[in-house]
C-alpha positions as CSV (number, residue, x, y, z in Angstrom):
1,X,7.1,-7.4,-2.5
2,X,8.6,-4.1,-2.9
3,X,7.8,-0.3,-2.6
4,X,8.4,2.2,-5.0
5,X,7.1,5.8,-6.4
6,X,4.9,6.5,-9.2
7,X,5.1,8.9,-11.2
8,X,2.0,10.9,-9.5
9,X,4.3,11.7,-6.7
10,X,5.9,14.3,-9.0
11,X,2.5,15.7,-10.3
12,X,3.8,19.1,-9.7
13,X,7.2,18.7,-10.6
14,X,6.5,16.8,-14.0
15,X,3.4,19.5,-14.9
16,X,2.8,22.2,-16.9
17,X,3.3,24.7,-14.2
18,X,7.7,23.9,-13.6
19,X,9.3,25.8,-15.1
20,X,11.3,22.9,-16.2
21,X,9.6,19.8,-15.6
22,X,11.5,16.8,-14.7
23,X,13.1,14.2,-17.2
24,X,12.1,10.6,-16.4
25,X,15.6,9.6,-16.0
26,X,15.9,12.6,-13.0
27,X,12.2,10.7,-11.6
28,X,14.2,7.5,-11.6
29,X,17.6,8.6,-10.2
30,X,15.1,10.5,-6.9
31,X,13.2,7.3,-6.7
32,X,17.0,5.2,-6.5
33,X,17.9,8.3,-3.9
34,X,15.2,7.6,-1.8
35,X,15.3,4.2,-1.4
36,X,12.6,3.0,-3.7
37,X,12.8,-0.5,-5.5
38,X,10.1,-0.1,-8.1
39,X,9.2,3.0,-10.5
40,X,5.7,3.1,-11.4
41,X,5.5,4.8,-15.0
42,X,1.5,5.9,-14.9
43,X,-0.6,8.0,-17.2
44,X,2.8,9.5,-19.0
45,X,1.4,9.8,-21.9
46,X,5.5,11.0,-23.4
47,X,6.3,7.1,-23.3
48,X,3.5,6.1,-25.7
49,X,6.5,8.0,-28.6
50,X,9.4,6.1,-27.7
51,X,11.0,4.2,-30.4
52,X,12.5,0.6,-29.2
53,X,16.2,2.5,-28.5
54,X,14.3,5.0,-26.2
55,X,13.0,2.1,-24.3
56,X,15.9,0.5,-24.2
57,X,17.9,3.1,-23.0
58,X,14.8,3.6,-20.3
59,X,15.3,0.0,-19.1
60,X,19.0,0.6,-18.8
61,X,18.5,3.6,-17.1
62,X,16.1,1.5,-14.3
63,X,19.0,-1.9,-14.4
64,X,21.6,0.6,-13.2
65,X,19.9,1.9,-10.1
66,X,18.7,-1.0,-8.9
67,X,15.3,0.0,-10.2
68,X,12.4,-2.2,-11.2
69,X,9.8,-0.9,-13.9
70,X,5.6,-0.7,-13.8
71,X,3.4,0.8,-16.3
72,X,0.2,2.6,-16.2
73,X,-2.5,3.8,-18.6
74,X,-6.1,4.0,-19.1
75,X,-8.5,2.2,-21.0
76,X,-9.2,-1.7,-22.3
77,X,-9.2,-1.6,-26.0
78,X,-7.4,-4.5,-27.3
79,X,-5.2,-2.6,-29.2
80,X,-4.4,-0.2,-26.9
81,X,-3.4,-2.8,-24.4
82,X,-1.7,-4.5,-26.6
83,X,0.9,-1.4,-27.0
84,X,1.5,-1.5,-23.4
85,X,2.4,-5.2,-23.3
86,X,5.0,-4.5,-26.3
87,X,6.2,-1.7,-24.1
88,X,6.2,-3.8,-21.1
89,X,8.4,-6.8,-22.8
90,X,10.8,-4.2,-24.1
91,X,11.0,-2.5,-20.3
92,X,10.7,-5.6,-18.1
93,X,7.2,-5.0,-16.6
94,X,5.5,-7.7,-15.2
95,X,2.5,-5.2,-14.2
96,X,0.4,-3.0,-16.4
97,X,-2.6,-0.7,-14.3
98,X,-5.4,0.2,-15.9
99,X,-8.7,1.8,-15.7
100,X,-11.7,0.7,-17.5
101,X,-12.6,4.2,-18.9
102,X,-11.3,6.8,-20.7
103,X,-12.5,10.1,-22.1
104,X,-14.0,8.7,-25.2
105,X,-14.5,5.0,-23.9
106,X,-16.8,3.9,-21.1
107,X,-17.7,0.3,-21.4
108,X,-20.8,-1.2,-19.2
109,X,-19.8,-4.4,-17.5
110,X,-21.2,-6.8,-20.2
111,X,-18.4,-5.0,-22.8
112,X,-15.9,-4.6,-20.3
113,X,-15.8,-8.4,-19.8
114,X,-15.8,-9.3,-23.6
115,X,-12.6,-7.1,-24.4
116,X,-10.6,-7.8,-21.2
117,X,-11.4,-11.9,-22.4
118,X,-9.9,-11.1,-25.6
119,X,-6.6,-9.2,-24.6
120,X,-5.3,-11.0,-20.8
121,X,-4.8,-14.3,-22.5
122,X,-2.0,-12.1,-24.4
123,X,-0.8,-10.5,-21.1
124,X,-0.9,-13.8,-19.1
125,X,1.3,-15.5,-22.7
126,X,3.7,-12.6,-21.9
127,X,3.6,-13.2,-17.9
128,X,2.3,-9.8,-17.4
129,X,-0.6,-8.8,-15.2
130,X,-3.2,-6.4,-16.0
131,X,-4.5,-4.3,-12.6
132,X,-7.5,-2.2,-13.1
133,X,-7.6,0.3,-10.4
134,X,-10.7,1.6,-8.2
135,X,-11.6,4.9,-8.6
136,X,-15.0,6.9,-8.4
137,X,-15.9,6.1,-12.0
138,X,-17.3,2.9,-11.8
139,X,-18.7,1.1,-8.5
140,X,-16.3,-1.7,-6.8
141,X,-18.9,-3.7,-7.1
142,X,-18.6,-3.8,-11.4
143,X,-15.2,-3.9,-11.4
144,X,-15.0,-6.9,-9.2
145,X,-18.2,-8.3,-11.5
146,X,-15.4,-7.9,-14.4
147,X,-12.8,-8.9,-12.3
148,X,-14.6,-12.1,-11.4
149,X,-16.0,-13.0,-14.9
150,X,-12.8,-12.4,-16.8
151,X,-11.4,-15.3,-14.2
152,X,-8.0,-14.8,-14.8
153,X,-4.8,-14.8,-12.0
154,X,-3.3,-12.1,-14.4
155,X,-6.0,-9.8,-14.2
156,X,-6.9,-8.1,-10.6
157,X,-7.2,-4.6,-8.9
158,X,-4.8,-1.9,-8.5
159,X,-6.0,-0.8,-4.9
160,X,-6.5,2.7,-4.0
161,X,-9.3,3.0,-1.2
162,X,-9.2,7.0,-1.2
163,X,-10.1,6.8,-5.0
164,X,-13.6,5.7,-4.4
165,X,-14.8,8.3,-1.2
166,X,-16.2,10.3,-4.5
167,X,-18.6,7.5,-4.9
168,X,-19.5,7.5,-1.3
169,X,-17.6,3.9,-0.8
170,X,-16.2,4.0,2.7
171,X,-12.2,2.5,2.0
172,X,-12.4,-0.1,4.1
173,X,-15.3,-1.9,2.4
174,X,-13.2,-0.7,-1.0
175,X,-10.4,-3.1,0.4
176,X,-12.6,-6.1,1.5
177,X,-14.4,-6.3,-1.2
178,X,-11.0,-6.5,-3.5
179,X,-8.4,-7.8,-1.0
180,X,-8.6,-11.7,-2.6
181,X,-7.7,-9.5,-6.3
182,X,-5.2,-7.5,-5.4
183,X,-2.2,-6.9,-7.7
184,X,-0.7,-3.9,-6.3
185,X,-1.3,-0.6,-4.1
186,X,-1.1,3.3,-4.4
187,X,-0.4,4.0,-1.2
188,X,-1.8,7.7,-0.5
189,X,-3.2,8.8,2.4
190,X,-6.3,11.3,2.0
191,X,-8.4,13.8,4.5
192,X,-11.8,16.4,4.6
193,X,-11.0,19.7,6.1
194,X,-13.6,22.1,6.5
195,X,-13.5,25.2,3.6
196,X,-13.8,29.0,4.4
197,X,-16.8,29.3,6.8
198,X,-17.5,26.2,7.1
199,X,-19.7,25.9,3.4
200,X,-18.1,22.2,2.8
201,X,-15.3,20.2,2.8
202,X,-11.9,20.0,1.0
203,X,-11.0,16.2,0.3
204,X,-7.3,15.8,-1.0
205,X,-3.9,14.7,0.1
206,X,-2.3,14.9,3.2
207,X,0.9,13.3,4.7
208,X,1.1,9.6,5.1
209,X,-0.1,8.7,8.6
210,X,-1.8,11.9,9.1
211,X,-5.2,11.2,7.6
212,X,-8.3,8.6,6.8
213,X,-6.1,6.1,5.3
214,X,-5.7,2.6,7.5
215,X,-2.9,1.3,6.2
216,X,-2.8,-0.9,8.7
217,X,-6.1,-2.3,8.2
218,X,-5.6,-2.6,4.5
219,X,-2.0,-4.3,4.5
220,X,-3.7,-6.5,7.0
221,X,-6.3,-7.4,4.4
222,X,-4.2,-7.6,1.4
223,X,-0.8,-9.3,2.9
224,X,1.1,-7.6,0.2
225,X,4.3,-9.4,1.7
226,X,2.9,-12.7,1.5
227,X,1.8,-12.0,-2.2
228,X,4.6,-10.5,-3.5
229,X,2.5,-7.2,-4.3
230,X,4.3,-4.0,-4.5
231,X,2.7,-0.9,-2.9
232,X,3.6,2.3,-5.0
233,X,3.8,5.8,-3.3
234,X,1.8,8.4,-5.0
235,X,0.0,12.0,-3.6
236,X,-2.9,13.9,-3.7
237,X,-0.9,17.9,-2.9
238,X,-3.2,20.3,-3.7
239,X,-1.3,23.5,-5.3
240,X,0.1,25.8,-2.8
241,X,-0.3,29.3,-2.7
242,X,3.3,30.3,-2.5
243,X,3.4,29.3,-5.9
244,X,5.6,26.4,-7.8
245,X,9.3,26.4,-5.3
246,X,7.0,25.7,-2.3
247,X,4.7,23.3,-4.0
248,X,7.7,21.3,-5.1
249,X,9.5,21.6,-2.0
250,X,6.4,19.8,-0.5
251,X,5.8,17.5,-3.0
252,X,9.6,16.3,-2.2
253,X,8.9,16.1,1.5
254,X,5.7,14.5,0.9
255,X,7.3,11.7,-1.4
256,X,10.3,11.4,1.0
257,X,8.2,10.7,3.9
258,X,6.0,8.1,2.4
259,X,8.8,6.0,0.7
260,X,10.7,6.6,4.2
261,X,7.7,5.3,6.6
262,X,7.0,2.0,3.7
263,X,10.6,1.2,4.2
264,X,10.3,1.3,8.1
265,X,7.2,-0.6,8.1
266,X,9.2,-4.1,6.4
């Protein structure tokens, strides 16, 4: 097992809205500085262009800090799985996350099943393992259907309880219900505060520790330590209204305070 920082834990800093967003190589060197062991590289979609001497510069990059690799994407189509199992035997990865739809691409159960059965048996040839992560899109209980059908020990859930409050599934019964599949964690911690005269709620990121997450409840569950199964900082940081500097600054405290509490925790 190990911990590590995805890629979402630089939302801000990677978007749009930076005046100059940062490099991958600068995401990997903060991970190294921060202690992280693994570097989750999810929904970037500027990897899907590297050539084979950009990845292999990337994977250099990761060797020399001490850095393990991960990938993420979204969606099941054969082929586009397939392109992230070349990338992950030209970058090391041993685990690929997924989510079963995508804009274009939302596959019932009964299709989900049928093209998941036809590209594992590639992933578990290459000793990768596909995770498909819970979100609000599609109820535990059909991705655990998929899960179980499929039948494979490289295929299993990328767990992220907080993911799922959207479908009104409470995070603890995300996590039993998926604890036996687990293949690796986003560990983000999420809580409701009340809006401007109390019409509603707000439901996003918070510090970790600070909110509805039980971490200890769901590392209890899952025994990451005993599996091997690394647990990946990410964040929910809603923009601030200082602008960019102080939503960055955040973003970095946030990020430094997760990885530092994991580490603690061993």
């Amino acid at each position: 097992m190990a911990y590590g920082i995805s890629t979402y834990a630089y939302f801000w800093r990677i978007s749009a809205r930076a005046p100059r967003p940062m490099t991958l190589t600068e995401m990997l060197t903060d991970t190294a500085r921060l202690g992280g062991q693994v570097f989750q590289i999810c929904d970037y979609a500027p990897i899907e262009s590297y050539d084979t001497e950009q990845l292999a510069d990337l994977r250099a990059t990761a060797d020399g800090l001490g850095l393990r690799l991960e990938l993420g994407t979204r969606g099941i189509r054969p082929g586009h799985l397939r392109k992230y199992l070349d990338m992950a035997g030209e970058l090391g990865v041993t685990l690929v996350r997924s989510m079963l739809n995508t804009a274009d691409h939302r596959p019932d159960t009964t299709e989900a099943v049928a093209l998941l059965k036809e590209a594992v048996p590639r992933y578990a040839d290459a000793g990768v393992t596909l995770g498909l992560e819970t979100y609000e899109q599609v109820a535990t209980d059909d991705l655990m259907t998929v899960v179980r059908a499929v039948d494979s020990p490289h295929l299993g859930v990328v767990l992220d309880p907080g993911n799922s409050v959207a479908r009104l599934e409470r995070p603890a019964d995300v996590v039993a219900a998926t604890a036996p599949h687990v293949v690796n964690i986003h560990v983000k911690d999420f809580a409701f505060t009340r809006r401007d005269g109390w019409v509603g709620f707000t439901y996003a990121g918070c510090p970790l520790g600070e909110g509805l997450l039980d971490y200890d409840g769901m590392i209890a569950a899952v025994r990451p330590r005993e599996s091997g199964i690394n647990q990946i900082v990410e964040h929910w940081l809603p923009w601030q209204d200082e602008g960019y500097d102080a939503t960055a600054r955040l973003e970095h405290q946030w990020t430094q305070h997760s990885i530092t509490t994991l580490l603690r925790s061993k």
